[in-house]
C-alpha positions as CSV (number, residue, x, y, z in Angstrom):
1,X,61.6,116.7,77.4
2,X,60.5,113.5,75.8
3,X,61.2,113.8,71.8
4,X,59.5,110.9,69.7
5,X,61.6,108.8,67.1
6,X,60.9,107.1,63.9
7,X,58.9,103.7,64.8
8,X,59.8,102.5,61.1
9,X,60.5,98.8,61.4
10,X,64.3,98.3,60.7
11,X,64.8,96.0,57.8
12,X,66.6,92.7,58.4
13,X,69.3,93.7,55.7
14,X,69.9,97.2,58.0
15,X,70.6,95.5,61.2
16,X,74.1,94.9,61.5
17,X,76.1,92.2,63.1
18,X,79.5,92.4,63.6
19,X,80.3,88.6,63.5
20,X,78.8,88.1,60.3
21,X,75.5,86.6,58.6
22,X,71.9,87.9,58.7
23,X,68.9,87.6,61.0
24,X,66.4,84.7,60.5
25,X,63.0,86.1,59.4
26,X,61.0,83.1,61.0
27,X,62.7,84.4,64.4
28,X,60.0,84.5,67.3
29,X,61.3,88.0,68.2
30,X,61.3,89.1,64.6
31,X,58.0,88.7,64.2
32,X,56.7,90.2,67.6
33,X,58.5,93.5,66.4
34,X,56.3,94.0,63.5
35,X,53.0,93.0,65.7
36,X,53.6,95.5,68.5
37,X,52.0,98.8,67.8
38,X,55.1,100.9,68.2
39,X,53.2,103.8,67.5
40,X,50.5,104.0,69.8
41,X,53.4,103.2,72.8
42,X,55.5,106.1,71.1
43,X,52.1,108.6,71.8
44,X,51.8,107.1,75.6
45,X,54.9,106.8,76.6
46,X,55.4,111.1,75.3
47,X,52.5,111.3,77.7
48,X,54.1,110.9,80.8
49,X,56.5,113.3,80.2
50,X,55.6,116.7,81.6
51,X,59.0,118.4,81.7
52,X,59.5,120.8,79.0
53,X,63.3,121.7,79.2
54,X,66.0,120.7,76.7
55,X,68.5,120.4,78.7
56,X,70.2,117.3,80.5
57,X,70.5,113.9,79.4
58,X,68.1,112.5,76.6
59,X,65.6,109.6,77.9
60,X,65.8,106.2,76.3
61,X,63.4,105.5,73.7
62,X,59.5,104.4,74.3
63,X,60.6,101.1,72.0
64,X,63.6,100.3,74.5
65,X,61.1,101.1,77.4
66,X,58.2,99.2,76.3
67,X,60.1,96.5,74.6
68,X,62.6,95.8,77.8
69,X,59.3,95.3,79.9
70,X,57.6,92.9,76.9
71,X,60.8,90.6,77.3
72,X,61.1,90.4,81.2
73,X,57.4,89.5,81.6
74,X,57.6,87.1,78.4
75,X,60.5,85.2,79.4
76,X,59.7,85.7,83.2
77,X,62.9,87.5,84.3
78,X,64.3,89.5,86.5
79,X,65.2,93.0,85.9
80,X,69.3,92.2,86.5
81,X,68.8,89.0,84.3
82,X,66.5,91.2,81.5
83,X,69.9,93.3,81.0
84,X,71.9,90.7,80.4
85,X,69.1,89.0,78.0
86,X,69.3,91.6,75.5
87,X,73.1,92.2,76.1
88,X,73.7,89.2,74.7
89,X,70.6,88.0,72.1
90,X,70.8,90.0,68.9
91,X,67.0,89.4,68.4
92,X,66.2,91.1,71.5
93,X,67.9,94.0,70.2
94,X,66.8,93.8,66.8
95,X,63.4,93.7,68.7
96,X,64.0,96.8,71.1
97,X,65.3,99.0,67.8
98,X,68.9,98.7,67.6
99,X,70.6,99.2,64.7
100,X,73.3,96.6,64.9
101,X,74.4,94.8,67.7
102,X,76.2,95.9,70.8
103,X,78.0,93.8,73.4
104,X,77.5,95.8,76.0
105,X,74.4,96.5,78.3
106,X,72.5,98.7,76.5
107,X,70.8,100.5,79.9
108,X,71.3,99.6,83.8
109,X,68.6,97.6,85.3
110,X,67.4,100.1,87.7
111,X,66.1,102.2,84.5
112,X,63.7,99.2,84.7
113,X,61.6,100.3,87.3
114,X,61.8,103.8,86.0
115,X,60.1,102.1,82.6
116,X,57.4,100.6,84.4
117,X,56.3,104.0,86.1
118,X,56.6,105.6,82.4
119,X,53.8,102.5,81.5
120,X,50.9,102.5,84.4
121,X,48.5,99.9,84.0
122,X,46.3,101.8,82.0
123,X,48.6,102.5,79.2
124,X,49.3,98.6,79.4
125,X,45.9,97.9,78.8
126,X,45.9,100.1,75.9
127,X,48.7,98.6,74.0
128,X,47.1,95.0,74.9
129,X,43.9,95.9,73.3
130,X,45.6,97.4,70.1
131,X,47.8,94.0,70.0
132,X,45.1,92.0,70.4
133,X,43.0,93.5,67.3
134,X,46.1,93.3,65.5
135,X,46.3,89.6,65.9
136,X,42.5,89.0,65.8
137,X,41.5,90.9,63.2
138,X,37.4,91.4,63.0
139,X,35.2,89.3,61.0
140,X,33.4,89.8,57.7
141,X,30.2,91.8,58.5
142,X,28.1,88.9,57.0
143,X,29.7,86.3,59.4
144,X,29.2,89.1,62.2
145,X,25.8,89.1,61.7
146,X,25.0,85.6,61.2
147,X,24.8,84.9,57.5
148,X,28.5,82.8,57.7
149,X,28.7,79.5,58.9
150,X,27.9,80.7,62.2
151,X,24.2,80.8,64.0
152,X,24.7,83.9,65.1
153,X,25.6,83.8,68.5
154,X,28.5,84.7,70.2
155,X,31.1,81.5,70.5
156,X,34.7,81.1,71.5
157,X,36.9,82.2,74.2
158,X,38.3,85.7,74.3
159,X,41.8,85.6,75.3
160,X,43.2,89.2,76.5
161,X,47.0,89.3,76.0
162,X,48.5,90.7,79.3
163,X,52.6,89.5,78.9
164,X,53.5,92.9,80.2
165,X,51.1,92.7,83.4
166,X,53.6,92.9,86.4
167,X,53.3,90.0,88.6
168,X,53.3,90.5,92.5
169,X,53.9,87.0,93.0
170,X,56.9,86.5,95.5
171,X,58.7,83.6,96.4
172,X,57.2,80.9,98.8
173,X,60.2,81.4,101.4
174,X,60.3,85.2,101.2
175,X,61.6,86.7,104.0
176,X,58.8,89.7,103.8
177,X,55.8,87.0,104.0
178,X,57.3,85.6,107.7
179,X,57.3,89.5,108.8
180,X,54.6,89.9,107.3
181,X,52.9,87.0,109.3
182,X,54.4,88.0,112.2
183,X,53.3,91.3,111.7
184,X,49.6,90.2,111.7
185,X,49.7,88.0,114.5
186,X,50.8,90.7,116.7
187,X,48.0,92.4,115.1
188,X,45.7,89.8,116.8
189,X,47.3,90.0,119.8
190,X,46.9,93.6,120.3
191,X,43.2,93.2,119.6
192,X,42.1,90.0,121.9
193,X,44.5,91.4,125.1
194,X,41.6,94.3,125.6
195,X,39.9,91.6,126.3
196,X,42.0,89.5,128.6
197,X,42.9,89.9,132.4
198,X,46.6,89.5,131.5
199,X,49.2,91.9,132.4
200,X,53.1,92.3,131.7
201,X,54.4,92.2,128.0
202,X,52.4,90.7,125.3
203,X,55.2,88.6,123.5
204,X,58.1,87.2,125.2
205,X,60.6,89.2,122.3
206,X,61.2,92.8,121.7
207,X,59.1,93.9,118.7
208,X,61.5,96.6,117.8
209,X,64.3,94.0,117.5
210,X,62.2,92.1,115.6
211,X,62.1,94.4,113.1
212,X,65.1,96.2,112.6
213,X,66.7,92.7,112.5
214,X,64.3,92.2,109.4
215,X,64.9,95.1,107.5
216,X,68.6,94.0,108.2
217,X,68.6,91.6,106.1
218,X,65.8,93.3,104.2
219,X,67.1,95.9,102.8
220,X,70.3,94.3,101.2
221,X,70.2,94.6,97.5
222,X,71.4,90.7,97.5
223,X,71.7,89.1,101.0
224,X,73.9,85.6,101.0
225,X,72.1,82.5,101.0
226,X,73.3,81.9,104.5
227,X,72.3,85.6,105.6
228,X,68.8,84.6,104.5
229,X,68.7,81.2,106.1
230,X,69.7,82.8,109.3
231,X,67.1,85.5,109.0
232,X,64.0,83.5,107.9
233,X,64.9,81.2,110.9
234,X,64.6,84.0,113.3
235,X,61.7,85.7,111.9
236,X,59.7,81.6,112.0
237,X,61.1,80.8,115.7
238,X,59.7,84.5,116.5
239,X,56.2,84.0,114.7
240,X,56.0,80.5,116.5
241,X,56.5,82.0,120.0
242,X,53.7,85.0,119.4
């Protein structure tokens, strides 16, 4: 069972560093922790707890949650190298709702993708419409309705903040978009031989080979460079010979 903190902003004079001096105010990260609506993230991240027992180990805190996925999509990171961000910036952890500063890793990366189911994209959109009317706040109602400077109609460009928005971008070279295009081809291939006279095997490779020496390679948390190499070469000579 989920139990909510205090949210109250931590004053710069609280945080404590164990190296001496004091935070700077004009800090970038300082001032993105007093325009996130800690609140409302506190109530949805409650939400998606449905577990009501006591017992067992406590779960992090919806500002650690929600402020460890606002850093890895603002400084476009990975989850290992989002760990290590805050391990070692005391901004970041000023940001996130430490206390004082702490060497070590405050959480594993894996609790990263446990973070981003407690956050669905709907509850993402939520906090970016809350940020955004934080940082645009409304006009007068005379401007609104056209007695400012304005004629009236709608102008400008709305600009919706979605830092947080996962990106399923991968990499050019990924092994998983050869497969994958292999994959589809054999698709094809399956479709137009209905409607061939050809007999005998439809690709000169075994397609069961093909992929179990995929997810090989695959399914290693972090393969070598020249396990990669080795694999994406297979997986292109095999695509060019479908």
């Amino acid at each position: 069972m989920y139990r909510k903190s205090d949210q109250d902003q931590l004053s710069m004079e609280e945080f404590f560093l164990p190296f001496g001096g004091r935070l700077n105010v004009q800090n970038r990260w300082v001032k993105e922790a007093k325009l996130i609506p800690w609140d409302l993230v506190e109530d949805l991240y409650a939400q998606s707890f449905t577990d009501e027992r006591s017992d067992g180990r406590p779960p992090l805190s919806a500002r650690v949650a929600y402020g460890a996925l606002y850093i890895k999509e603002r400084e476009v990171l990975t989850d290992e190298r989002t760990v290590e961000h805050i391990a070692e910036n005391a901004y970041m952890q000023y940001f996130l709702g430490y206390r004082e500063f702490r060497e070590e890793a405050p959480f594993d990366a894996s609790m990263m993708t446990h973070f981003r189911k407690r956050f669905p994209p709907e509850a993402i959109q939520k906090i970016n419409e809350e940020l955004y009317r934080r940082t645009h706040p409304q006009k007068d109602d005379d401007d609104e309705n056209g007695s400012g400077s304005g004629d009236g109609d709608n102008c400008g460009t709305l600009i919706m903040d979605a830092t947080v928005a996962p990106s399923d971008v991968r990499y050019p070279t990924d092994l998983g978009l050869l497969n994958e295009c292999r994959e589809n081809t054999e698709v094809m291939i399956d479709v137009l031989w209905e409607h061939s006279s050809k007999i005998g095997h439809k690709t000169n490779y075994s397609r069961k080979k093909a992929r179990k020496g995929y997810l090989k390679t695959a399914k290693q948390r972090k393969p070598r460079k020249k396990q990669l190499r080795h694999a994406i070469g297979i997986s292109f000579r095999m695509w060019r010979r479908t």
